[in-house]
N, C-alpha and C positions, 0 to 999 in steps of 0.2 A: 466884374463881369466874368463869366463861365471862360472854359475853355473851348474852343469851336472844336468841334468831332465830326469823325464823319459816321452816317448812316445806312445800314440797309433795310432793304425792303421788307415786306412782312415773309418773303418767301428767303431771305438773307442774300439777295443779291447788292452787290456795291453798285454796277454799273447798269445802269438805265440804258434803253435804248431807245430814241425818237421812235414815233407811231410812223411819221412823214417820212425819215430818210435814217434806214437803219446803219449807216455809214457812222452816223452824230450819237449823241448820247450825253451822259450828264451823271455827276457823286451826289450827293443829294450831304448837307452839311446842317448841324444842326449848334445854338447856341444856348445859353439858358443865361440869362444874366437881371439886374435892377435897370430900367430903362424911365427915363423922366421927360414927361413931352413937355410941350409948349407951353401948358399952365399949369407947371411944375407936376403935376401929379406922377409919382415913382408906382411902378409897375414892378412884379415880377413874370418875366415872359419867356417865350422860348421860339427864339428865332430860326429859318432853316432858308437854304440859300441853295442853288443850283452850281457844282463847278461842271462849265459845256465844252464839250470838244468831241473830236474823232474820238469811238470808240475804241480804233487801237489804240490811241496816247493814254483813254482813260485808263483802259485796261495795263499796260505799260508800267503804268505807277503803281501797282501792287498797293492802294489804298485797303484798307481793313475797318471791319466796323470795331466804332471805339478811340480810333488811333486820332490823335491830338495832333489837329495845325497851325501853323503859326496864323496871326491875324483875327481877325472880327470880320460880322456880320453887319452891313450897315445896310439901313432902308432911306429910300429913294422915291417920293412922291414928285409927283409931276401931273399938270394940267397937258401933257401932250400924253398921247400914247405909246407905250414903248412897242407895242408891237402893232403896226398898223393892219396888218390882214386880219388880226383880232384882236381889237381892242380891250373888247368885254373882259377877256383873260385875265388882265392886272388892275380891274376896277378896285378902289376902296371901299370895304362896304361895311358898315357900321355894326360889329359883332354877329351874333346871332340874329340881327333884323332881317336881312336882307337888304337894308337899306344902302345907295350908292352914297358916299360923301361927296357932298358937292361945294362949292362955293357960285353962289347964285344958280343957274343952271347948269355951269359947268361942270363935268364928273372929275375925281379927283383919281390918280392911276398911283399905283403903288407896288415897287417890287423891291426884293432884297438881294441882294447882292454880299460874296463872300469876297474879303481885299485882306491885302498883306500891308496894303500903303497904309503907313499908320496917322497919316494927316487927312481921311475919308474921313469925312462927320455926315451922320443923317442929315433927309435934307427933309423936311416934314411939312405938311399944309395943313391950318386948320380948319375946317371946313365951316362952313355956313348953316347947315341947315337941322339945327339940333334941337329946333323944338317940330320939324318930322320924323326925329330920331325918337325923343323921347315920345311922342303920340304911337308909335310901332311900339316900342318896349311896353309901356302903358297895355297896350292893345295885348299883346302876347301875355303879360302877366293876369292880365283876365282872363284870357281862353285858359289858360293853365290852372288857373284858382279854379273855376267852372268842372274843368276835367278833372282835380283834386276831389272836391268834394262830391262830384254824381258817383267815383270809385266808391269814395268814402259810404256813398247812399247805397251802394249795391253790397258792399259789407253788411 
């Protein structure tokens, strides 16, 4: 697994500031490593994690884009919500579908989190509902092949 770095923004800012309470703010952390879910399948992906606090502490820490920290990146699925005033925010949703992962009706919530504690393992849900996953994928690779070839017909 990668080294976890941190990131700035596309304008090169390190420290974020809340939209709600410009007091708070967040490093924005990014990781790149081999990742293996529940039925085995290895991934190569790139993880990015939120470090939150007072903007003066953020700021304090003279982070830098680039600069290497200790610890990983671990994801954190759950059947509760992590943020109740809005939920929506940390749904899981099935790549490019738009699709919510669910197990039965329930939506499945998902966030990543940046830890030093080296005993934090992901904690992962497999969801239930993947032959609506795959009917959406299905669906989009036709709207695409459609739009591929009328381009092609207008050549």
């Amino acid at each position: 697994m990668g080294k976890v770095v941190v990131s700035a923004d596309k304008n090169g800012n390190i420290v974020g500031v809340s939209e709600n309470n410009p007091e708070y703010g967040y490093v924005r952390v990014e990781q790149t490593g081999s990742f293996i879910n529940d039925q085995g399948w290895l991934r190569i992906s790139r993880r990015s994690a939120l470090i939150k606090g007072l903007v003066k502490d953020l700021i304090e820490t003279n982070f830098t884009e680039g600069q290497e920290l200790p610890g990983r990146i671990v994801v954190i699925e759950s059947l509760e919500a992590f943020n109740t005033e809005n939920p929506d925010r940390d749904l899981k949703i099935a790549g490019d579908t738009g699709v919510v992962c669910r197990i039965d009706d329930q939506p499945i919530y998902r966030q990543s989190f940046y830890t030093t504690n080296g005993s934090m393992q992901d904690i992962l849900i497999t969801h239930t509902n993947s032959e609506e996953i795959r009917e959406v994928q299905a669906a989009q690779k036709a709207v695409s092949s459609l739009s591929m070839r009328r381009k092609e017909a207008e050549l």
